[in-house]
N, C-alpha and C positions, 0 to 999 in steps of 0.2 A: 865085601870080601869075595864075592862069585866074580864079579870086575875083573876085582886085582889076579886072581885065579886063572881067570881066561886070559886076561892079557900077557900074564906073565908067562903063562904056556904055549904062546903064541909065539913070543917077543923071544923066547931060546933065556938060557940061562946068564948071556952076559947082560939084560936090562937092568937085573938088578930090582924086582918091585915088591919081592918078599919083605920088605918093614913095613910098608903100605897094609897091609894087613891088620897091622895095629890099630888102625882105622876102626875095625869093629867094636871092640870093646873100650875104644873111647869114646865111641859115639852112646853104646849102650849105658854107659855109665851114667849119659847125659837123662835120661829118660824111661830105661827098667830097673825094677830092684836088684838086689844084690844077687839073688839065684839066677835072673837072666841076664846079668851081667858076668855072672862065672863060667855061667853056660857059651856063652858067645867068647868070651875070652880062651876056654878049652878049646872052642871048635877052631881060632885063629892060629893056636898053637897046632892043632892035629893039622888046616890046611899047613900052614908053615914046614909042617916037618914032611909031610904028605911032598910039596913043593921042591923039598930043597934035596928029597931023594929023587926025586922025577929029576932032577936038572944037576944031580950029580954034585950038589952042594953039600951031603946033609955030615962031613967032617969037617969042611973048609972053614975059612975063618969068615968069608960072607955068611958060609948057613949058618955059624955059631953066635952070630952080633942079630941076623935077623931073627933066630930063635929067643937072644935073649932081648930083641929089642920089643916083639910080641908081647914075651912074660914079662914084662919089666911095664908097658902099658897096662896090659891086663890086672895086674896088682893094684895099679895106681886106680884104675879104673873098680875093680872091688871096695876100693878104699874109699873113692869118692862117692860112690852109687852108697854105702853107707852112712858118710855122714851126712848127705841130700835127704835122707830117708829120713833120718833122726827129726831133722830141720824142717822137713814138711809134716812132720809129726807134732814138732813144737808149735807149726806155726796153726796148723789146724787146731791145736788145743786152745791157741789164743782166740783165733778167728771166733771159734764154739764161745769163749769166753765174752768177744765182744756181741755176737751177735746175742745173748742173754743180758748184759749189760743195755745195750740196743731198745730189748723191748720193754727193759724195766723202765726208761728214762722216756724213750717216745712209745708209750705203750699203744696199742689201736682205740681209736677214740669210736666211740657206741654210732652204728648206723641210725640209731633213732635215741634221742635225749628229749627226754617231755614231750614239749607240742613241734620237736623240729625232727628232722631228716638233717642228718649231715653228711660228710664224704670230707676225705683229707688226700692229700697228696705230696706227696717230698719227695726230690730229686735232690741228692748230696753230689757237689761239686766233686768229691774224694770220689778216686775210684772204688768199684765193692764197698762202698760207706752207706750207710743206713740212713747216717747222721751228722751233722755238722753242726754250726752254728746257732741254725734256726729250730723255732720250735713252738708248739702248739699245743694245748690241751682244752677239753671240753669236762664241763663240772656240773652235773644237776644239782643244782643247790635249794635251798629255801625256800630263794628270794628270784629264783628263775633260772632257765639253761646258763651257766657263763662260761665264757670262752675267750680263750688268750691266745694270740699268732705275735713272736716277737723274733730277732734275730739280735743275736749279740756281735757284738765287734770286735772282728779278729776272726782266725780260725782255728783248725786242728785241736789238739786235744783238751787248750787253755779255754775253745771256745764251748768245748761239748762240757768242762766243770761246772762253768761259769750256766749256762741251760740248765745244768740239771740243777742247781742252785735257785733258780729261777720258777724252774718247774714245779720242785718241793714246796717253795713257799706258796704259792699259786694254789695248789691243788688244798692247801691248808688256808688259807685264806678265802678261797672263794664257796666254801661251805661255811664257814664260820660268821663271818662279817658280813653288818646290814647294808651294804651297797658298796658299790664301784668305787666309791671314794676311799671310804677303806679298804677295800684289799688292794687299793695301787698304793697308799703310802704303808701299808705292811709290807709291798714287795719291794719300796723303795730302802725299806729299815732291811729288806733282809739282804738287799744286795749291797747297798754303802758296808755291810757287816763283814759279809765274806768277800765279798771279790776287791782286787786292788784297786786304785784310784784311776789309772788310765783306759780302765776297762769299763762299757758303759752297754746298755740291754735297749736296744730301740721297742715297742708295745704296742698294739692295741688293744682295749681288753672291750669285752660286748658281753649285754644281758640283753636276753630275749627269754617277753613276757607271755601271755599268753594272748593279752588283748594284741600282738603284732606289732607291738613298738619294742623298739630296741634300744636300747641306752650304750652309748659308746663313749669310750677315754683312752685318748690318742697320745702316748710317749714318744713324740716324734718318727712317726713310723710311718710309711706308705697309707691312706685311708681308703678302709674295706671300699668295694665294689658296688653300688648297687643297681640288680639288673630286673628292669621292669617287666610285668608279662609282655606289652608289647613292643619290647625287643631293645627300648633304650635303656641304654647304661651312663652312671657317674657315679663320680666317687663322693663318697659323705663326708668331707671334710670338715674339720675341725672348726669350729669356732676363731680360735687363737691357738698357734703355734708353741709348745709346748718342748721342753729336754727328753732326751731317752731316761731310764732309771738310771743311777749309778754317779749319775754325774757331779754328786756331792755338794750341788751349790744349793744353798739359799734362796731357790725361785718359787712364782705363785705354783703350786701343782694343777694341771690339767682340768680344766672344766667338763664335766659329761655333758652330753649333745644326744639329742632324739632321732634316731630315723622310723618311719613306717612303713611299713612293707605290706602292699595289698595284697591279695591271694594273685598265688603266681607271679609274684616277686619274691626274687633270692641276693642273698649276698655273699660276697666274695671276700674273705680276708686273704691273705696273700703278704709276700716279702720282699724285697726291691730286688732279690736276686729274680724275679720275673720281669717287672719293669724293666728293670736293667741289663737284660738280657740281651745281645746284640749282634745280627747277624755278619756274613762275613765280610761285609759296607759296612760297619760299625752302624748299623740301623736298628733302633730299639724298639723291643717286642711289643705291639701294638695293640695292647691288654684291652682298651677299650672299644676297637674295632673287633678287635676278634673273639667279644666276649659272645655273638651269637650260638658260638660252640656251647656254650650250657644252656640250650634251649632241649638238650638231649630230656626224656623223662626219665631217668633213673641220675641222681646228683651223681651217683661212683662211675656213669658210663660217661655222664658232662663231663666231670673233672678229666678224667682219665681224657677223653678227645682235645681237652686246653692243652695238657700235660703233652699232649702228640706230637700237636701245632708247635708250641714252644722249643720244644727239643731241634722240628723240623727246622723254626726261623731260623736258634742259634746252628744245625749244621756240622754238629758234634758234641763235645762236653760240653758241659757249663762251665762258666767261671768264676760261677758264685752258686751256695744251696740257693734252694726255690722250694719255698712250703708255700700250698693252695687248702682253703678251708672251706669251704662252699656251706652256706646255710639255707634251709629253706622248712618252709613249715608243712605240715604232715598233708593237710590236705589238697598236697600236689602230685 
């Protein structure tokens, strides 16, 4: 408005730049509340009339259309600066809403469970999202630590039900039940139950004991990491290839499998949205080369520097979540 002010008194009364003025108080609408949108809109009107006396306007039929072209912005501009406000009102109530929802579903999983250290990490493809598809929980149970890293298929809000479905049974089941085998065909009963037929939970679920072995059951899912003290890594792959849950057929369910883990051995569960992560070559994240990043001694400062790396290769968003679960035992 000081611009159009000086140029117009500059330029003599035939330019013409007193609507220009209007300019403030639409702009303001865009970005202060209603009191500093009234405010700026009064002050366009007082330059405006302040103008159209200086230039010998302020009867003529220019000063009367530019006076009312002013107040006729400024209104609109009150109006809208209103219902913007309402709306970031709404939306923060939501936001508050999801981010409680957020931590009921991925709630923070314990830095220390029994004889392990852990550390977690998610990156949600959504922007400002917490949460997506993937999902992870850890359960001192019984019968030992157990823990689930799975990712469902699909996304957005069909996929965050379909998790929390998943989660609930889980977290019920793996305190309950005497091994791995049952709480995967409980979580198989509870998802054929609720979720529809084309929807399906990829899994891997792990018990770690106290003697250092770990017992694993792989629902067609990426297979954990495991990273040696000195410095090699592979993955614990499954016996025989196995469905995700969900998939409602009639097959053998999943064999458990052993890994052992000597002191100063950790493992890495994870989601294919890290594998499959790809920079801007379409060149995939290079999990097993680059697992010397968790050589860090604190597991939250490992993960966290994978999580860096990762971000760095893809080069901006993801475009897929990426849950990282890092396990390791206490006396590291």
């Amino acid at each position: 408005m000081a611009v159009v002010a000086l140029v117009d008194v500059a330029a003599g009364p035939g330019a013409g730049f007193l609507p220009l003025l209007s300019l403030g108080p639409a702009f303001a609408s865009l970005v202060g509340d209603m009191r500093r949108t009234a405010l700026i809109g009064l002050l366009a009107l007082l330059l405006c009339l302040c103008l159209a006396a200086f230039n010998d306007l302020l009867w003529t039929l220019r000063g009367s259309t530019a006076l009312a072209s002013v107040a006729g912005v400024a209104v609109a501009g009150l109006a809208a600066a209103a219902v913007r406000q309402r709306r970031e009102a709404e939306l923060a109530s939501v936001r508050s809403i999801a981010e409680v929802a957020q931590r009921v579903l991925l709630r923070p999983v314990p830095r220390a469970a029994g004889h392990l250290r852990v550390a977690v990490s998610y990156t949600s493809a959504v922007a400002e999202a917490r949460i997506g598809g993937d999902l992870y929980e850890v359960v001192n149970s019984p019968s030992g630590v157990r823990v689930i890293v799975g990712d469902v298929q699909g996304k957005g809000l069909e996929a965050v039900e379909t998790a929390a479905v998943v989660l609930a049974a889980f977290r019920e089941a793996a305190y309950d039940e005497p091994d791995l085998t049952a709480v995967s065909a409980r979580l198989e009963r509870s998802v054929n139950r609720h979720m529809p037929a084309e929807r399906f939970v990829t899994a891997v679920l792990a018990e770690a004991h106290e003697d250092r072995s770990v017992t694993l059951l792989n629902h067609g899912h990426p297979s954990p990491l495991v990273v040696r003290a000195d410095g090699t890594a592979h993955p614990a792959e499954p016996p025989e290839t196995s469905p995700p849950l969900g998939m409602g057929l009639d097959l053998k369910p999943p064999e458990p499998y052993g890994v052992s883990l000597a002191p100063g051995d950790q493992m890495l569960l994870y989601t294919d949205g890290v594998t499959e992560a790809r920079d801007p070559e379409g060149v995939f994240y290079p999990l097993v080369r680059r697992s010397f990043l968790l050589r860090e001694a604190g597991p939250d400062t490992a993960l966290e520097a994978l999580r860096r790396d990762l971000v760095a290769h893809v080069g901006g968003p993801l475009h897929d979540d990426a849950a990282m679960l890092l396990l390791r035992y206490r006396d590291r």
